[in-house]
N, C-alpha and C positions, 0 to 999 in steps of 0.2 A: 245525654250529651247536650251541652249547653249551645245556643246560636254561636256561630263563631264566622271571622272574617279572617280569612288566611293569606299574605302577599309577604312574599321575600326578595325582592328584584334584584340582591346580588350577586354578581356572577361569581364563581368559585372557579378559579382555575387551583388544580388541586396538583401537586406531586414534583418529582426531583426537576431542578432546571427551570421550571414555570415564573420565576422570576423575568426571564428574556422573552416570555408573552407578551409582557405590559407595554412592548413598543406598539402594539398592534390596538391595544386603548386608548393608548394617549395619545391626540391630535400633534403631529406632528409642529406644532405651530404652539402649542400650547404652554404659558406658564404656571410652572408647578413650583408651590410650595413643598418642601418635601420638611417633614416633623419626624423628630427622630427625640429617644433619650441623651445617657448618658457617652455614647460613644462605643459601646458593644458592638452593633453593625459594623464597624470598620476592623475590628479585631476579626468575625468571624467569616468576613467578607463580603456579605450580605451588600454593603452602600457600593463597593464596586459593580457588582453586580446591577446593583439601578441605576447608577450612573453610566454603565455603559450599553445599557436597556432604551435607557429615554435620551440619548445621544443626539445632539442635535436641538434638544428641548429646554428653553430656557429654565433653570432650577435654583431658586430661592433656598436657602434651606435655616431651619432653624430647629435647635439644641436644644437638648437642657430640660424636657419634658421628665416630671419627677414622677414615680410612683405615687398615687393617689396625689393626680394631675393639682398642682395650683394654679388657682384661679389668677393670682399675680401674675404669674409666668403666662399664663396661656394668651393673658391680655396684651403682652408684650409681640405674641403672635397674632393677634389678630390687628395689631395695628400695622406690622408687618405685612401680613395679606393685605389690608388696607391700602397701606402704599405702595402694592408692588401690584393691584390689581390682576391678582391672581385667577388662574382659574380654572385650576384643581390642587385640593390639598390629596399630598401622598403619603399616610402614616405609615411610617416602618417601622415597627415593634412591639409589644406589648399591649394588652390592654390598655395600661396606663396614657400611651403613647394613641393610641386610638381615642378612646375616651376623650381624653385632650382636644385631641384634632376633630372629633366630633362637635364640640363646644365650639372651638373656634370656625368651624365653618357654621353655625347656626348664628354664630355673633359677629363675624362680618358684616352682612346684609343687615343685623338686627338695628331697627332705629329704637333708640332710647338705650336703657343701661343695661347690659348684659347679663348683670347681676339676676336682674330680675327671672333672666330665664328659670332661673334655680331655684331664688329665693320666694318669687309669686306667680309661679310657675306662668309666666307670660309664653305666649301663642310663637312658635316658631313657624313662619310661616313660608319661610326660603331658606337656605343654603347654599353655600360654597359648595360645589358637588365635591367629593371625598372618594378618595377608593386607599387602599390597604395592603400592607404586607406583613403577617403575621409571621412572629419570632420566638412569639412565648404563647401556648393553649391555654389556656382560663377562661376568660371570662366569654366569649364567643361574640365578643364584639365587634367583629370580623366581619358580623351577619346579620345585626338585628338594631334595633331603635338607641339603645338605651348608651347613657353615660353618664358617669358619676365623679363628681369635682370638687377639690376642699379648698377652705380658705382657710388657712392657719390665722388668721388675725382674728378670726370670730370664731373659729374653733367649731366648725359649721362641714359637714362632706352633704349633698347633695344633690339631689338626682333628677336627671330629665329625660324626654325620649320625644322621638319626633319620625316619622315616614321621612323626612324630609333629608336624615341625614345617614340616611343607610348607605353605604359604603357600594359607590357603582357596579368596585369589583374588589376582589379580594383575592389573593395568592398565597395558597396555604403550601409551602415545601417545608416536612418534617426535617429534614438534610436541617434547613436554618434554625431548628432547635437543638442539635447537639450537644451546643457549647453552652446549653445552659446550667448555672448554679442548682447542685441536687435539689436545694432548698425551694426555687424557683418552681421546677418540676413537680416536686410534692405539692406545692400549693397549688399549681395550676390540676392538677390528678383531684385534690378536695375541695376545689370551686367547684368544679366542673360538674361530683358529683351534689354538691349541695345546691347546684341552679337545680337539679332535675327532681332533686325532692321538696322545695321551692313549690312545682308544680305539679306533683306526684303525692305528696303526702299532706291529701288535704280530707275530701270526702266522697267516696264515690258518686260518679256523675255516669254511670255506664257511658263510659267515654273507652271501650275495651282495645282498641288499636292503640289509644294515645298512653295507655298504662302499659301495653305490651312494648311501647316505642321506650319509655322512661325505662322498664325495668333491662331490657337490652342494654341499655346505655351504663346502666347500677352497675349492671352483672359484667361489661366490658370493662368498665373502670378499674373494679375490685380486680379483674383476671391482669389487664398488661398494666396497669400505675406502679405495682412493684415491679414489675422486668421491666419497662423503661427505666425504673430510676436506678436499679442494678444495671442496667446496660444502655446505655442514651444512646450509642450509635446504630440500634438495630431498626433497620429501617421500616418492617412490617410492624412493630411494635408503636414505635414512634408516631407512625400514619394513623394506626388506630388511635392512642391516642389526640392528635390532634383533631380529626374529624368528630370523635366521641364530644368533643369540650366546644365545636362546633353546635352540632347538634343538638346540643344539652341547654342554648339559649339562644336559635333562631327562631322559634315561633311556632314553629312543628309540635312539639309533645306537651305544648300550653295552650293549642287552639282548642276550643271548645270545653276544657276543665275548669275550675275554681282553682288560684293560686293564691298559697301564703304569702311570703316575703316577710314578713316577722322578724326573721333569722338575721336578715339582710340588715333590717334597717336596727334591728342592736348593734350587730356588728359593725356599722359604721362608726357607731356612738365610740364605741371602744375604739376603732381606730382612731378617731378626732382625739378622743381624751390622750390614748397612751402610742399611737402609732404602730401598735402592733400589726402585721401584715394579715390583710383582708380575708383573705384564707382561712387564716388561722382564728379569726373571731370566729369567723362561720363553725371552727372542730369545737370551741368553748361551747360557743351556745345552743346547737340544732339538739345536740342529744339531749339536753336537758329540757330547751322548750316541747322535744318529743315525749319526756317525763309529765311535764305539765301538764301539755293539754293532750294525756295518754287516750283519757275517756272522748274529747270529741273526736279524734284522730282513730277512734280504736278500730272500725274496719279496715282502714288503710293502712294501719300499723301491723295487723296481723294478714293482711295480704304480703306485705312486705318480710315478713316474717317468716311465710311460709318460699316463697317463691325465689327472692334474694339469697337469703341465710338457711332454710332447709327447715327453720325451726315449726314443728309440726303437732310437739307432745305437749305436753302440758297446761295449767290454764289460762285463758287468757290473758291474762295479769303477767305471769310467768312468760310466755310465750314474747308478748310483746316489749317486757325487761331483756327477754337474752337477744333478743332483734337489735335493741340500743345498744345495747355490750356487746357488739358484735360489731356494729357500727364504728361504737366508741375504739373498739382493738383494731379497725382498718385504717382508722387515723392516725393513731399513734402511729402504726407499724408505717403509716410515709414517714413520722415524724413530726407529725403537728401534736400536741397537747390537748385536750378534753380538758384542762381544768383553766380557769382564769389563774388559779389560783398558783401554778405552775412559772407564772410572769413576775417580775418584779415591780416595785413598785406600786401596785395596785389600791389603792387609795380604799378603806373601811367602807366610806358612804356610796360606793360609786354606783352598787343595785341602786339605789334610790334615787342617785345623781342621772343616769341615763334616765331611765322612766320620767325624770324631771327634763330633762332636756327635750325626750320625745315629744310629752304633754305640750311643752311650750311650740315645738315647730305643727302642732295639729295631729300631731299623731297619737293621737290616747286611744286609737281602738285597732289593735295591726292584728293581722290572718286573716286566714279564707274565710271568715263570719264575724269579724270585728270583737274578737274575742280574747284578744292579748292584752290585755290594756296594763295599768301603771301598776298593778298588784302582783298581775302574772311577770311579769321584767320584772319586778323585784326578787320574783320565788326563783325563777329559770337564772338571773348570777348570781343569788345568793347559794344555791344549788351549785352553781360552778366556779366559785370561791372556794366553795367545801373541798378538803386537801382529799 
């Protein structure tokens, strides 16, 4: 097990109702920004609920947060915060919507161009303090550093992370994911488990709790992602999921291993180029990059093999093949796609065009050994091109 530094200061308040807690965080006296998307919270109830939670508290609020957050918009809110000397931003929704409001509370305070935070990865060195209410399980944003932001005008999604903007508290009520689009549900069910294989299927580090913590999480996922999505209002289901998708990128079952991200930062590339949902790059590309780099992955591919999938006979080669195709038929069955090739429009050169893209943002060498580089991203979508 590698040296590791483990800190997560956010509070979880977890379960039905825990929305009417946050009177009890929020300073009575205090201005809050509240960031929300497209308007869902008021259909499912949710913005009533916070608005009659923090009663009494001055509340800004602002709209219009896009999935794979733009950097346009967000800058509109932080001029916002700017003039309303805010002080706390309240995300209600989504990743997207977290995310967001992540950025924007690191760029309030930020002197110089915000840009920079993302683009040359400049020092966050304060915040807006941030706390959350989650609506949609994915990306576990809820609970950890990281956020990730596009500009459509430069055709650019990138990422940052900071101690500084971890989320004070957070209120996870499965109740407030009901009324999600099945579609929503499945993709947040194959984030959730492609964060944990992210940090799970790299190389063994005798790190034996943190691999026993990841495959818990695999093996939760596979069991309730399909009855959630066949039944969204069951509430023991739903709980685990959200918690599962928690878990899966707070900082827990990554402390002390080697993590890839590979997956990750293709999969942006695909989303900047065709928009396709973040989720769903991650079903295209992981089983294939698991094809590629089968040989350095292969301990961990056939732990996973064995323990996940049951798969136990045959040779290693064999073995670690029906582990992906097992992988591959859990995805489909939420309903994501394993092939790029399965999407429209997908332009001939585009293996070559991402690796080109990567190369140029500094990234010609991605995984837990710098061993992805512009040849492997050619082979892992040319691989998932193939119909």
């Amino acid at each position: 097990m590698f040296n590791f530094e483990f800190y997560n200061p956010t509070k979880i308040l977890f379960g039905k109702g825990q929305i009417a807690s946050i009177a009890k965080e929020v300073p009575a006296d205090a201005r809050v920004l509240l960031t929300a998307g497209g308007g869902s919270i008021k259909a499912n109830g949710v913005y009533q609920q916070v608005i009659d939670a923090l009663a009494g508290r001055t509340i800004i609020e602002f709209w219009g947060i896009e999935p794979n957050p733009e950097y346009a918009t967000l800058m509109k809110a932080v001029e916002l915060g700017r003039k309303e000397k805010i002080d706390l931003i309240l995300a209600v929704g989504g990743g997207s919507v977290l995310d967001g409001s992540k950025f924007i509370a690191a760029a309030i305070p930020f002197d110089g161009e915000p840009w920079d935070i993302l683009n040359k990865g400049a020092a966050v060195n304060t915040a807006t303090p941030l706390a959350s209410i989650l609506t949609l399980p994915a990306t576990g944003s809820e609970s950890n550093t990281f956020a990730v932001i596009s500009r459509r005008e430069t055709g650019e999604k990138l990422a940052f992370g900071s101690v500084h903007v971890y989320p004070k508290f957070a209120v996870l009520d499965p109740e407030t994911t009901f009324s999600l689009p099945p579609r929503q549900v499945a993709n947040g069910v194959v984030d959730a488990f492609c964060h944990v294989c992210e940090q799970y299927m790299t190389f063994p580090a005798d790190a034996h709790i943190q691999d026993r913590f990841a495959e818990s999480i695999l093996k939760t996922l596979i069991e309730v992602g399909p009855r959630t999505l066949a039944n969204p209002t069951n509430y023991d289901d739903r709980a685990t999921f959200v918690w599962s998708a928690t878990l899966a990128l707070n900082g827990l079952i990554g402390a002390g291993v080697p993590q890839d991200w590979a997956t990750h930062m293709i999969g942006h590339e695909l989303t900047a180029l065709y928009n396709i949902d973040h989720a769903r790059t991650l079903a295209v590309v992981m089983p294939h990059l698991f094809r590629v780099q089968s040989a350095q992955k292969e301990a961990k591919l056939l732990q996973y093999a064995e323990r996940i999938w049951g798969v136990t006979s045959g040779a290693p080669a064999e073995r670690i093949e029906a582990a992906i195709a097992k992988t591959e038929e859990f995805f489909e069955s939420m309903g994501l796609p394993t092939r790029l090739a399965k999407y429209d429009n997908i332009q001939d050169g585009t293996p070559a065009l991402v690796a080109e893209k990567l190369q140029s943002r500094g990234f010609a060498k991605l995984g837990e050994k710098g061993e992805v580089g512009p040849e492997q991203v050619v082979e892992i979508l040319t691989r998932s091109l193939a119909a």
